[in-house]
PDB file of N, CA, C and O in Angstrom:
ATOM      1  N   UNK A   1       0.854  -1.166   0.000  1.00  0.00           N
ATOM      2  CA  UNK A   1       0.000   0.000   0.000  1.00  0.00           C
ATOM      3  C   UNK A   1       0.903   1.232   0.000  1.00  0.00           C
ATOM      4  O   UNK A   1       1.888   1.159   0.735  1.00  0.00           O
ATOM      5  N   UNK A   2       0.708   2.470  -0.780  1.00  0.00           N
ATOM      6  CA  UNK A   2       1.870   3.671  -0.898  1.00  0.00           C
ATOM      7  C   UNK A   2       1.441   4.082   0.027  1.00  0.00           C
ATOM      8  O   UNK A   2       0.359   3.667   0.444  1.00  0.00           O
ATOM      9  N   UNK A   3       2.243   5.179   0.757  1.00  0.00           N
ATOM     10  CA  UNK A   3       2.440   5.870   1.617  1.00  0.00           C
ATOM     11  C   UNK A   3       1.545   7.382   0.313  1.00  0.00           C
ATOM     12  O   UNK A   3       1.640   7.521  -0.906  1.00  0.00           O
ATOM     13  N   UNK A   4       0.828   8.144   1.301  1.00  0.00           N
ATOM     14  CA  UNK A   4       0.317   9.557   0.475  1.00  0.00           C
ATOM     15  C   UNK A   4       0.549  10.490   1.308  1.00  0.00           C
ATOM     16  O   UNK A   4       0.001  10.412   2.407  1.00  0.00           O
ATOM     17  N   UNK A   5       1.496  11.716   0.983  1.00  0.00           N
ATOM     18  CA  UNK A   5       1.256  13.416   1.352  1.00  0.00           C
ATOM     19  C   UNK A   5      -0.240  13.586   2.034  1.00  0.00           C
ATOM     20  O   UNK A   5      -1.189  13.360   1.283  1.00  0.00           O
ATOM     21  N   UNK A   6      -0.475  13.901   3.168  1.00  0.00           N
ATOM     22  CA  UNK A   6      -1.415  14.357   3.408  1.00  0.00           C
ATOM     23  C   UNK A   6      -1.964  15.669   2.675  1.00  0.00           C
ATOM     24  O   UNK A   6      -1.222  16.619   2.925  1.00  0.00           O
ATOM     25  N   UNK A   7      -2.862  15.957   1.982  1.00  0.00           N
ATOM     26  CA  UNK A   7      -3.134  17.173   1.958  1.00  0.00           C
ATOM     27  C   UNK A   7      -4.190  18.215   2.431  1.00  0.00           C
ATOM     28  O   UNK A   7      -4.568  19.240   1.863  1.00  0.00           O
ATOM     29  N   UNK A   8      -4.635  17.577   3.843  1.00  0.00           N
ATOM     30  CA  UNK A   8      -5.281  18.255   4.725  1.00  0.00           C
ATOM     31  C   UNK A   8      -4.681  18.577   6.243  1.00  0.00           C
ATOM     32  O   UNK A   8      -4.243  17.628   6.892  1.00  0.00           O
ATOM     33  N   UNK A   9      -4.668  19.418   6.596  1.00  0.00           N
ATOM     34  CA  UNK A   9      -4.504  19.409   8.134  1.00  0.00           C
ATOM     35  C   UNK A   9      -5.408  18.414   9.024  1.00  0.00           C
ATOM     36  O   UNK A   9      -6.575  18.161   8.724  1.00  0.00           O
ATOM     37  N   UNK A  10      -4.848  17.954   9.985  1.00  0.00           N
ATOM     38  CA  UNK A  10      -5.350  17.089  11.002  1.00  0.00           C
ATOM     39  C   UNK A  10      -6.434  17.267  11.354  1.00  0.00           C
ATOM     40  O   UNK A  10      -7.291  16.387  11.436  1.00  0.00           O
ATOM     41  N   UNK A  11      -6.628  18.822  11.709  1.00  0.00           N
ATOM     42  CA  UNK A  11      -8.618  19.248  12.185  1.00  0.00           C
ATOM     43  C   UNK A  11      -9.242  19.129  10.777  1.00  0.00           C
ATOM     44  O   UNK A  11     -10.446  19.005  10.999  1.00  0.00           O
ATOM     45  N   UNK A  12      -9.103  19.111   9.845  1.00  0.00           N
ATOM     46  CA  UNK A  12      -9.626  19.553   8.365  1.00  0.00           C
ATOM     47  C   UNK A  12     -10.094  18.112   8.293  1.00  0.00           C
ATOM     48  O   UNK A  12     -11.276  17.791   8.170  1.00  0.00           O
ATOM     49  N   UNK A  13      -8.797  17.042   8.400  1.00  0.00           N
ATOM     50  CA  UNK A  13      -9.168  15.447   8.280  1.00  0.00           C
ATOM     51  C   UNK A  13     -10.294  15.013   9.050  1.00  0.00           C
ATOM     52  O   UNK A  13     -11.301  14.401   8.694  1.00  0.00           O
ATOM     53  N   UNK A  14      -9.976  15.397  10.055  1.00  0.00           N
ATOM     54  CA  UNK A  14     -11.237  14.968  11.222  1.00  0.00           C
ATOM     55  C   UNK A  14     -12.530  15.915  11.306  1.00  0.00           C
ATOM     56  O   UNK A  14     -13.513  15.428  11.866  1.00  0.00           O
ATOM     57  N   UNK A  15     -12.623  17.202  10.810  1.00  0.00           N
ATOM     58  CA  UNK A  15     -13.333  17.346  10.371  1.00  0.00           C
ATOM     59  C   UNK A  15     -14.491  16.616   9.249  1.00  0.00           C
ATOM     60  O   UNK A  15     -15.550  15.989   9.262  1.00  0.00           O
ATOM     61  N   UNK A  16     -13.816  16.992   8.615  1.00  0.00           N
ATOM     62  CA  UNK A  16     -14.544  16.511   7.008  1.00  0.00           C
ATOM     63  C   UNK A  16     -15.002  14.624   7.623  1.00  0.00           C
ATOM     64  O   UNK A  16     -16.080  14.038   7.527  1.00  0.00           O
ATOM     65  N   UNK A  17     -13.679  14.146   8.220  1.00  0.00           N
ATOM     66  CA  UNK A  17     -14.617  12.528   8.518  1.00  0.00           C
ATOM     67  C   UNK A  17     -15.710  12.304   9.103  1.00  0.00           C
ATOM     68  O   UNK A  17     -16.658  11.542   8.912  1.00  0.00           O
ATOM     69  N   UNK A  18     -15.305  13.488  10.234  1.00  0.00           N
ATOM     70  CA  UNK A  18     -16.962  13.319  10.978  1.00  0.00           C
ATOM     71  C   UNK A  18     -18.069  13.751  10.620  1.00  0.00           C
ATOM     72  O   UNK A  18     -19.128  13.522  11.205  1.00  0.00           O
ATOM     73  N   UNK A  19     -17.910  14.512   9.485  1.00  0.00           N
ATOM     74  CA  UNK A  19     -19.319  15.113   8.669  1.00  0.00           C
ATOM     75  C   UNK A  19     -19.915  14.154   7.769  1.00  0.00           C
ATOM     76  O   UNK A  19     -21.105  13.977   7.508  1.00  0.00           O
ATOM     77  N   UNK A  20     -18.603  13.403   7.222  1.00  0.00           N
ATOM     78  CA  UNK A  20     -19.176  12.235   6.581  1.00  0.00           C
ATOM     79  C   UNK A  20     -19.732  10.904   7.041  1.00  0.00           C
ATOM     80  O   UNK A  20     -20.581  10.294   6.391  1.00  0.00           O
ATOM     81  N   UNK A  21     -19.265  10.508   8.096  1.00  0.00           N
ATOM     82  CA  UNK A  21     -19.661   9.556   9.251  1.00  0.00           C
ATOM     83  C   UNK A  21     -20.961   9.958   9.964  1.00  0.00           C
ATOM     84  O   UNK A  21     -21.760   9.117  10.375  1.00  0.00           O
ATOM     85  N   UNK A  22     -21.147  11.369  10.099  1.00  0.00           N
ATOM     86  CA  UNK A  22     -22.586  11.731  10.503  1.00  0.00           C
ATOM     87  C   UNK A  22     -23.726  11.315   9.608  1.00  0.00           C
ATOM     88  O   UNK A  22     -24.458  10.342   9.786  1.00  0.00           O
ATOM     89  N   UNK A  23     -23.784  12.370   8.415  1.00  0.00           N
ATOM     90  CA  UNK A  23     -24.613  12.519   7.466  1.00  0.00           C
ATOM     91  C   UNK A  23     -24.660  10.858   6.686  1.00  0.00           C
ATOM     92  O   UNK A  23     -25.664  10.149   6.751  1.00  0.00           O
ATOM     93  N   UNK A  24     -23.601  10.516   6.091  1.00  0.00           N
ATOM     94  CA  UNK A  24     -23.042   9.226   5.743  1.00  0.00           C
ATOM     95  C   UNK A  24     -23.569   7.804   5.910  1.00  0.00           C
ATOM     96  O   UNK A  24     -24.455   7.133   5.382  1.00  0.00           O
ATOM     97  N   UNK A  25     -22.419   7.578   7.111  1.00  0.00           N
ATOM     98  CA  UNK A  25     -22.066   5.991   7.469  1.00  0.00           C
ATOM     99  C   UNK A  25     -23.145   6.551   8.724  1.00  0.00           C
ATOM    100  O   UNK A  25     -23.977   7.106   8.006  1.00  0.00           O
ATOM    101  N   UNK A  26     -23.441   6.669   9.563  1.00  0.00           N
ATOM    102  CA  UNK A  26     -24.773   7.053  10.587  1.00  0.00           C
ATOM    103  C   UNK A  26     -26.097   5.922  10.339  1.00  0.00           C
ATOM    104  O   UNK A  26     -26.419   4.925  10.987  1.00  0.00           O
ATOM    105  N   UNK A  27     -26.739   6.601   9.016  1.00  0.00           N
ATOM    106  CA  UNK A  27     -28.024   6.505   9.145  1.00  0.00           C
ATOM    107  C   UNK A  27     -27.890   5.098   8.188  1.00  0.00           C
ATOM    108  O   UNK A  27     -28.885   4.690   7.590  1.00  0.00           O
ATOM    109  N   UNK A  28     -26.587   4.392   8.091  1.00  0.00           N
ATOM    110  CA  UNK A  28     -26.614   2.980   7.526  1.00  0.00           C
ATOM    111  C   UNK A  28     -26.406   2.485   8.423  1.00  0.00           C
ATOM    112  O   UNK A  28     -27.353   1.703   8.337  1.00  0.00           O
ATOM    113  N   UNK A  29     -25.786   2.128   9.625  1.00  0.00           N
ATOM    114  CA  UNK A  29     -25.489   1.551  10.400  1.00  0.00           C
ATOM    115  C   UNK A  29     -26.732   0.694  11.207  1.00  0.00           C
ATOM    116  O   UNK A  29     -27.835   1.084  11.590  1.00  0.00           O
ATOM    117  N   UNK A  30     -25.925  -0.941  11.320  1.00  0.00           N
ATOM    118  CA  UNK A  30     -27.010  -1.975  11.756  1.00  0.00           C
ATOM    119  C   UNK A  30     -26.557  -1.991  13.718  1.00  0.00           C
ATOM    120  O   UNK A  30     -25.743  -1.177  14.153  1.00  0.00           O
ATOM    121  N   UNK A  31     -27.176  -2.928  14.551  1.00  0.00           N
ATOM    122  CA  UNK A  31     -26.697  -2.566  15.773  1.00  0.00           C
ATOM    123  C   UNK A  31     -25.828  -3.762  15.529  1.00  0.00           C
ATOM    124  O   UNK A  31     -24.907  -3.928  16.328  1.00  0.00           O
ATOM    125  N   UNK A  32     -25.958  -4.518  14.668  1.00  0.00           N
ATOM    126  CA  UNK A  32     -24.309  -5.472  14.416  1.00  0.00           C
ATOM    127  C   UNK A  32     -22.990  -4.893  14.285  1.00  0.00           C
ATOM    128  O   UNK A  32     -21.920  -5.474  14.469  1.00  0.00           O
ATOM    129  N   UNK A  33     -23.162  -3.771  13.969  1.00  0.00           N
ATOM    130  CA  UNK A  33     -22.140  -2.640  13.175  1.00  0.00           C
ATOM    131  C   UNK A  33     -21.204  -1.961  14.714  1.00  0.00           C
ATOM    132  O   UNK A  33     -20.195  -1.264  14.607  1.00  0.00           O
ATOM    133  N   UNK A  34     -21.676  -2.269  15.726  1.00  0.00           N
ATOM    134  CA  UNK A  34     -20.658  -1.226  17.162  1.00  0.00           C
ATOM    135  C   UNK A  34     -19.922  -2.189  16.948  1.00  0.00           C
ATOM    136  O   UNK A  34     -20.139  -3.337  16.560  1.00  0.00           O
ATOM    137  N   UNK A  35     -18.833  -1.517  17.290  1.00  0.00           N
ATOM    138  CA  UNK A  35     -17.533  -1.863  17.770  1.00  0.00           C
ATOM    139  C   UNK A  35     -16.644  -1.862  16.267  1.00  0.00           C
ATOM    140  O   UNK A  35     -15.643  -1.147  16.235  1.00  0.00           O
ATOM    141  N   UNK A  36     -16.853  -2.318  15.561  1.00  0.00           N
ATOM    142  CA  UNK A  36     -16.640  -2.092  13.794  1.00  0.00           C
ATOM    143  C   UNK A  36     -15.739  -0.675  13.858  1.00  0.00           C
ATOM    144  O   UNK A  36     -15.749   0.421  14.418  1.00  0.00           O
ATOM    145  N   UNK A  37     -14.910  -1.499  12.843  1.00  0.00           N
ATOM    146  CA  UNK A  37     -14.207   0.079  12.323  1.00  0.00           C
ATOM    147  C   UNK A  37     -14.736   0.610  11.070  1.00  0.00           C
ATOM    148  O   UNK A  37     -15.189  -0.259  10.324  1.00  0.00           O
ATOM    149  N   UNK A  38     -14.810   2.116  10.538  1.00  0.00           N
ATOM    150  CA  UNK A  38     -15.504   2.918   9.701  1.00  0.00           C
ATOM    151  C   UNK A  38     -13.934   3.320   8.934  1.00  0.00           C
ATOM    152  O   UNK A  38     -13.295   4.183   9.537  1.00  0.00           O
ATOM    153  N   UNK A  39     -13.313   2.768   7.698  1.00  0.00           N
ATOM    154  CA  UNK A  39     -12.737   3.553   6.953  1.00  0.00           C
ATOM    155  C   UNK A  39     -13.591   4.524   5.779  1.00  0.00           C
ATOM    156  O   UNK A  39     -14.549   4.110   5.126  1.00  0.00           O
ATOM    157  N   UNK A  40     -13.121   5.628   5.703  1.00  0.00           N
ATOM    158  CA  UNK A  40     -14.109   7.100   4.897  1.00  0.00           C
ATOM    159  C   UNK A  40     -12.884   7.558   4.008  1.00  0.00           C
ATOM    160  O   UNK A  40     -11.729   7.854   4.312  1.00  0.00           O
ATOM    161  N   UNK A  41     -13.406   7.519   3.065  1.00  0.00           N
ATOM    162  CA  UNK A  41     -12.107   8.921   1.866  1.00  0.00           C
ATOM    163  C   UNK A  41     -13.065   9.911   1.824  1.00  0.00           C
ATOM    164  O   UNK A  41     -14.268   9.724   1.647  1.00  0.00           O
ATOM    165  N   UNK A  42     -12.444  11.097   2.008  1.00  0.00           N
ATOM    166  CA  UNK A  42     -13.563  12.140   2.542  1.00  0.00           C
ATOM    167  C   UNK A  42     -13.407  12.832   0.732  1.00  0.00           C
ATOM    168  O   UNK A  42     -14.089  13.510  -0.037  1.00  0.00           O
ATOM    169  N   UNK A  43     -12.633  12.432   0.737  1.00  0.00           N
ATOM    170  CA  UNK A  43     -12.740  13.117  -0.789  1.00  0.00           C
ATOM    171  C   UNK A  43     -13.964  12.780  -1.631  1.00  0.00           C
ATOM    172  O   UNK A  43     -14.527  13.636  -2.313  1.00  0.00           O
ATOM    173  N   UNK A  44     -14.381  11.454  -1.562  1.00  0.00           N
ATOM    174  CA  UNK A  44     -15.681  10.916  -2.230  1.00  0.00           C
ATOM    175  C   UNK A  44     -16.439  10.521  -1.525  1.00  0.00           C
ATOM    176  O   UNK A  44     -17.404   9.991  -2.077  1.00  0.00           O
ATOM    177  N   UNK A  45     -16.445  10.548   0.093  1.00  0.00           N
ATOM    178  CA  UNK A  45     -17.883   9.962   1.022  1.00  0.00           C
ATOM    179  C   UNK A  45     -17.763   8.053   0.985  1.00  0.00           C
ATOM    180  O   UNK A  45     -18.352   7.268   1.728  1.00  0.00           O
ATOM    181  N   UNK A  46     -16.721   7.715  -0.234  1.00  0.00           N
ATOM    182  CA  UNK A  46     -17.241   6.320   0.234  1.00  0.00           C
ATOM    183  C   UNK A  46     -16.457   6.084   1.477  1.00  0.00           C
ATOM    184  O   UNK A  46     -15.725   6.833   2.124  1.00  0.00           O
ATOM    185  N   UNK A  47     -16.860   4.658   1.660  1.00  0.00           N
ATOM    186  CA  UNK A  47     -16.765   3.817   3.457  1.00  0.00           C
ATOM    187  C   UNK A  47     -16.216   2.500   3.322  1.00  0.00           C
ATOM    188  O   UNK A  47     -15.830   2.263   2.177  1.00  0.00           O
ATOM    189  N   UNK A  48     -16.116   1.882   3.876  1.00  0.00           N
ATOM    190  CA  UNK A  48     -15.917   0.775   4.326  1.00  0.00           C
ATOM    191  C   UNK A  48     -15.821   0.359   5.803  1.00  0.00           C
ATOM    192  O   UNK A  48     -14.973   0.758   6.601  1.00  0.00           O
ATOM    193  N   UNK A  49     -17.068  -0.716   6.103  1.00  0.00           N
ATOM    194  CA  UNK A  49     -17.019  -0.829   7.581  1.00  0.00           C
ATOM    195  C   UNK A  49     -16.106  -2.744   7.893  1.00  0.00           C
ATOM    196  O   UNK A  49     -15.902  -3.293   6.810  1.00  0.00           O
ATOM    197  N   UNK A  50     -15.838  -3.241   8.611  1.00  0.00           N
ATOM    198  CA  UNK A  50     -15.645  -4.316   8.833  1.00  0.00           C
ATOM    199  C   UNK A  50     -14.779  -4.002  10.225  1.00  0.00           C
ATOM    200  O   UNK A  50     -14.420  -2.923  10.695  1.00  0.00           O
ATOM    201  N   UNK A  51     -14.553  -5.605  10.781  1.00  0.00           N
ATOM    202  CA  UNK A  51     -14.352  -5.753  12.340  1.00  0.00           C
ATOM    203  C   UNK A  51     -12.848  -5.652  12.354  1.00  0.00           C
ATOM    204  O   UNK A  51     -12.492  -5.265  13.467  1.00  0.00           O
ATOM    205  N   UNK A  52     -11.985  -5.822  11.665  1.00  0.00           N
ATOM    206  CA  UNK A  52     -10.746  -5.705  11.366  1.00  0.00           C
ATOM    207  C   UNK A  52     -10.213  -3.943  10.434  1.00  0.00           C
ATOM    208  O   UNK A  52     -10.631  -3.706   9.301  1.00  0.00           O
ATOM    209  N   UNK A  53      -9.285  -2.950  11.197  1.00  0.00           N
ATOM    210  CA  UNK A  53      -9.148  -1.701  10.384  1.00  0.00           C
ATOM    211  C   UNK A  53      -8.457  -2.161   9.324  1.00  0.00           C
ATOM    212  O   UNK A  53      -8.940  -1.718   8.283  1.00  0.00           O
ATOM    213  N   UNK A  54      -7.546  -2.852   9.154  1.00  0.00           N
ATOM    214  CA  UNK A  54      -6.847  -3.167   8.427  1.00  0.00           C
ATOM    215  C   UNK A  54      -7.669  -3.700   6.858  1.00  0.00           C
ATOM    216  O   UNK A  54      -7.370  -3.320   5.726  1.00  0.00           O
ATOM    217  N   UNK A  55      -8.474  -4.424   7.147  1.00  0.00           N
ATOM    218  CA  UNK A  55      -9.177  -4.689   5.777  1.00  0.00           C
ATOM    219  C   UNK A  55     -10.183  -3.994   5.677  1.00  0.00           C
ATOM    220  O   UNK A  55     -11.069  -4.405   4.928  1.00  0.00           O
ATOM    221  N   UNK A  56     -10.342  -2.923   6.283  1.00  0.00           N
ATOM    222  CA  UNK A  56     -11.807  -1.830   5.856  1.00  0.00           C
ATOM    223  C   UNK A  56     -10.878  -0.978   4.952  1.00  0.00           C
ATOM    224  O   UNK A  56     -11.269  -0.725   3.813  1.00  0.00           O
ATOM    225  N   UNK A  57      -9.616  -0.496   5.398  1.00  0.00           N
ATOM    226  CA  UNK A  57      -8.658   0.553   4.752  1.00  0.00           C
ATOM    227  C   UNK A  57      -8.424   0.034   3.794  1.00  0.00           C
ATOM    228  O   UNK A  57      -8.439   0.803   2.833  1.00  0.00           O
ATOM    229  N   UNK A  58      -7.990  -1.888   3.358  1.00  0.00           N
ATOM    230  CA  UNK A  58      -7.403  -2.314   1.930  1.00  0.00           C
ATOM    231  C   UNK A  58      -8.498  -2.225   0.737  1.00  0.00           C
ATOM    232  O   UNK A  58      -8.392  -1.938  -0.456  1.00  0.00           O
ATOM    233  N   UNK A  59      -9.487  -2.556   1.478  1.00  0.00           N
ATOM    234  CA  UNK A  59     -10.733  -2.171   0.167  1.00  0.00           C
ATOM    235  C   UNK A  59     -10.948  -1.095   0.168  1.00  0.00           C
ATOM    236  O   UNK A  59     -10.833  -0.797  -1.021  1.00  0.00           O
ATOM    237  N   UNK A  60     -11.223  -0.143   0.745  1.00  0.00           N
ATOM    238  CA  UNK A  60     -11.458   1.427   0.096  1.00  0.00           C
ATOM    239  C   UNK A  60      -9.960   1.759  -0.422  1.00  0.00           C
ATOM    240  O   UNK A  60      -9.916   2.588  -1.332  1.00  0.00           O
ATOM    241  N   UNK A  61      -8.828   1.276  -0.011  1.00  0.00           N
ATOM    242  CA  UNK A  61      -7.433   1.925  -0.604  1.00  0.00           C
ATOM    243  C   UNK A  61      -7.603   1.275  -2.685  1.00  0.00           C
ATOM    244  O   UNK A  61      -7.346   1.847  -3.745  1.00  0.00           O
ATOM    245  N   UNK A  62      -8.168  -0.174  -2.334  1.00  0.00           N
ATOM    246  CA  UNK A  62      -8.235  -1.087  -3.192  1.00  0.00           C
ATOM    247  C   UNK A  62      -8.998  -0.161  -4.518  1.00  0.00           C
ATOM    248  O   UNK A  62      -8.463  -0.387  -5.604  1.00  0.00           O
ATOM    249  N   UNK A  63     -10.180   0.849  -4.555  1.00  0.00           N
ATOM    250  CA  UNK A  63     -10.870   1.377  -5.173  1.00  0.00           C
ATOM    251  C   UNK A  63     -10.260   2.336  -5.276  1.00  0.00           C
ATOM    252  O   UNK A  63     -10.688   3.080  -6.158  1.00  0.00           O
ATOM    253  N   UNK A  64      -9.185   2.772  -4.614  1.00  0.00           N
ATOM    254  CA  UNK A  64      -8.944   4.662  -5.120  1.00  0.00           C
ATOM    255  C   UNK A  64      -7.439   4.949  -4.058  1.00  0.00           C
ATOM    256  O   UNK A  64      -7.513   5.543  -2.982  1.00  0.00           O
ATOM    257  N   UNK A  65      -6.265   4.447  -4.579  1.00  0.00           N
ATOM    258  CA  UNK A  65      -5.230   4.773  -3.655  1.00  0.00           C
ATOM    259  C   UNK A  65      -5.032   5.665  -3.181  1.00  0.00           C
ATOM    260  O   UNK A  65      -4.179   5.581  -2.298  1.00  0.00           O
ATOM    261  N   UNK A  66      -5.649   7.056  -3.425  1.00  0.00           N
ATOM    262  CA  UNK A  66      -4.828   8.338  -3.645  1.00  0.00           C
ATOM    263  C   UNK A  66      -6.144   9.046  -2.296  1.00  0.00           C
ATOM    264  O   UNK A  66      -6.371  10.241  -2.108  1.00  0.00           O
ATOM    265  N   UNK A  67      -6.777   7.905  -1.583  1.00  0.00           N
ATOM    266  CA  UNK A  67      -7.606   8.205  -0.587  1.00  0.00           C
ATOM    267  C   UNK A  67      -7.243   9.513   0.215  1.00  0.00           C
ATOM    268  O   UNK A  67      -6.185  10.089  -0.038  1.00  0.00           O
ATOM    269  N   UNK A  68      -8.001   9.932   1.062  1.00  0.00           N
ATOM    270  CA  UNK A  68      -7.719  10.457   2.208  1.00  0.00           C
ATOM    271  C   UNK A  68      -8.472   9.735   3.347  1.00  0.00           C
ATOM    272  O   UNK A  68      -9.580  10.232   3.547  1.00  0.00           O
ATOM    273  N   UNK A  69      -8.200   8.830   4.040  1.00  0.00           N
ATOM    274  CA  UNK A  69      -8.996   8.198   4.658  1.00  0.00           C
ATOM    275  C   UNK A  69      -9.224   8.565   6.268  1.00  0.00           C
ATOM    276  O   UNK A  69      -8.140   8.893   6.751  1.00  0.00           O
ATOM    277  N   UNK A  70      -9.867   8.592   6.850  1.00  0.00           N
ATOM    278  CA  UNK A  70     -10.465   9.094   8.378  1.00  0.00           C
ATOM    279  C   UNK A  70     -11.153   7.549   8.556  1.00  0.00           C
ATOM    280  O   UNK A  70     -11.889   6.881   7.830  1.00  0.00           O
ATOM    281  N   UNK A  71     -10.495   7.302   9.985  1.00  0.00           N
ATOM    282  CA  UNK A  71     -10.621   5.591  11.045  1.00  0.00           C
ATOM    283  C   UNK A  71     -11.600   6.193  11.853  1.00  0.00           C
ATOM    284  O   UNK A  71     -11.466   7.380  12.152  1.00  0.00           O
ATOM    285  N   UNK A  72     -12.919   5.307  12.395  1.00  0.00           N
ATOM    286  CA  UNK A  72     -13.525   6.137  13.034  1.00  0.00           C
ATOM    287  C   UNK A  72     -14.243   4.434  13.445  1.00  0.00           C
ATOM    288  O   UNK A  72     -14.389   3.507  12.648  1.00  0.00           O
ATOM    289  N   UNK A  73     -14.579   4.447  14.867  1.00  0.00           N
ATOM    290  CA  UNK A  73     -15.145   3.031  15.393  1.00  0.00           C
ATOM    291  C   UNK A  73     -16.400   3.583  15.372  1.00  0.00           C
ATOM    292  O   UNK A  73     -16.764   4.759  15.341  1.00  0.00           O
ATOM    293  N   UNK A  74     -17.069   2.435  15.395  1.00  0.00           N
ATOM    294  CA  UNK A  74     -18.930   2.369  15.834  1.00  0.00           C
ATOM    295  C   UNK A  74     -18.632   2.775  17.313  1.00  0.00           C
ATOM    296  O   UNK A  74     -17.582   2.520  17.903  1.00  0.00           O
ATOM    297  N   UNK A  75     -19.643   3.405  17.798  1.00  0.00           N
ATOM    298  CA  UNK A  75     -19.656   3.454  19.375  1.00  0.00           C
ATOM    299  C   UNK A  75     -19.061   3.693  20.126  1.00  0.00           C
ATOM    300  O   UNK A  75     -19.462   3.600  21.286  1.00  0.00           O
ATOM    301  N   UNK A  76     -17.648   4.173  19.778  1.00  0.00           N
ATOM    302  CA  UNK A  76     -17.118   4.539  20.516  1.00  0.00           C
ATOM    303  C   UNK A  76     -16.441   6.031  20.027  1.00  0.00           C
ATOM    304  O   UNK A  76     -16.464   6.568  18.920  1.00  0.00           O
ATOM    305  N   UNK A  77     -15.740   6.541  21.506  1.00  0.00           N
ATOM    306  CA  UNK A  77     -15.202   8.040  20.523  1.00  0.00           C
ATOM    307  C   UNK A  77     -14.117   8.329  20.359  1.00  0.00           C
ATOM    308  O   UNK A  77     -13.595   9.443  20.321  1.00  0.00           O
ATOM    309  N   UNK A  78     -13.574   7.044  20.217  1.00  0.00           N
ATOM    310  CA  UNK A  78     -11.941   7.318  19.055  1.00  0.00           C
ATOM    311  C   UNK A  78     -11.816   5.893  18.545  1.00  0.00           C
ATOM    312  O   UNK A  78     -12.297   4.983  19.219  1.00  0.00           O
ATOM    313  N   UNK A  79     -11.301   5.685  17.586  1.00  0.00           N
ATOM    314  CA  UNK A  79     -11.036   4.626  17.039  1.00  0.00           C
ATOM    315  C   UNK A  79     -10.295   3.251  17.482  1.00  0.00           C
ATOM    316  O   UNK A  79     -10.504   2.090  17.132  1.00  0.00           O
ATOM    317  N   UNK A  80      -9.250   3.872  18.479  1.00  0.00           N
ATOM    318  CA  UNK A  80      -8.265   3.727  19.531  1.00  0.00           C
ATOM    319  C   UNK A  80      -8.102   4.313  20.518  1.00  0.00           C
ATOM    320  O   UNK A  80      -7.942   5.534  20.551  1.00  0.00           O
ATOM    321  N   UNK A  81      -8.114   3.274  21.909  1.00  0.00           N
ATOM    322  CA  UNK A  81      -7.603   3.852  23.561  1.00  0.00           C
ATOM    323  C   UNK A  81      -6.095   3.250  23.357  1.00  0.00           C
ATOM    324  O   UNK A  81      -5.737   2.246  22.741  1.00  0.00           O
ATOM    325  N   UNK A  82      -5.301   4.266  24.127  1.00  0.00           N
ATOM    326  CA  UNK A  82      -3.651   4.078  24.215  1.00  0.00           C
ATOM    327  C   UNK A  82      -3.853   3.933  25.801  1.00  0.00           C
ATOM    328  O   UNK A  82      -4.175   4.906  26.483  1.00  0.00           O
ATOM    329  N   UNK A  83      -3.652   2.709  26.324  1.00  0.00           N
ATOM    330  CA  UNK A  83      -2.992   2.267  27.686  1.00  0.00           C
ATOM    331  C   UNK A  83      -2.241   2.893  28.476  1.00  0.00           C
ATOM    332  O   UNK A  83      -1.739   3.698  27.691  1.00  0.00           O
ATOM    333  N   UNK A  84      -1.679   3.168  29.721  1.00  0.00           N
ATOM    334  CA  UNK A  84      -0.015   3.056  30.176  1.00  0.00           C
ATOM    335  C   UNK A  84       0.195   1.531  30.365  1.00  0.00           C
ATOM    336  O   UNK A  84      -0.800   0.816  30.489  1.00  0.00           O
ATOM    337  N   UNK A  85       1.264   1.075  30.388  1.00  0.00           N
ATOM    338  CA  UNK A  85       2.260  -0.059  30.685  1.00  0.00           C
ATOM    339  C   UNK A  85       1.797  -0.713  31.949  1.00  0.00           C
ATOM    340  O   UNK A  85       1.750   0.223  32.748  1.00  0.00           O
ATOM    341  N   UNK A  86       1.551  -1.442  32.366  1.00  0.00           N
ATOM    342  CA  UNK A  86       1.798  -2.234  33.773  1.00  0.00           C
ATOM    343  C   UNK A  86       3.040  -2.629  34.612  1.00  0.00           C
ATOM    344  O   UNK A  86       2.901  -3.246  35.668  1.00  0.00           O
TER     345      UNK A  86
END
């Protein structure tokens, strides 16, 4: 998978994902769908949901490399919790 230049700022990215995840991926969503990861190219609104991020990102990368993609979980409000160590 290539590596891409971002060409949005970080609030701009997360912006624009969550507008699309609102309006969007929202009002499709089954209650099978929590916990699921949401890959979005905000550039075109499409999605890809599945239980693994890794293969939600290879099929939307799979349709359009040059993505801008925004990770966004069902139900929860970040995609990822970061731990401390034990």
């Amino acid at each position: 998978m290539p590596a891409t230049e971002p060409r949005r700022s970080p609030e701009e990215l997360a912006r624009l994902g969550s507008e699309v995840f609102d309006h969007r991926v929202r009002p499709a969503l089954r209650p099978e769908d929590d916990g699921k990861f949401v890959a979005i190219d905000i550039g075109t609104g499409d999605y890809e949901i599945d239980d693994d991020d890794y293969a939600a990102v290879s099929r939307l990368r799979s349709r359009n490399t040059e993505a801008e993609i925004w990770l966004e979980r069902v139900g929860q409000p970040a995609a990822y919790r970061m731990r401390r160590g034990r």
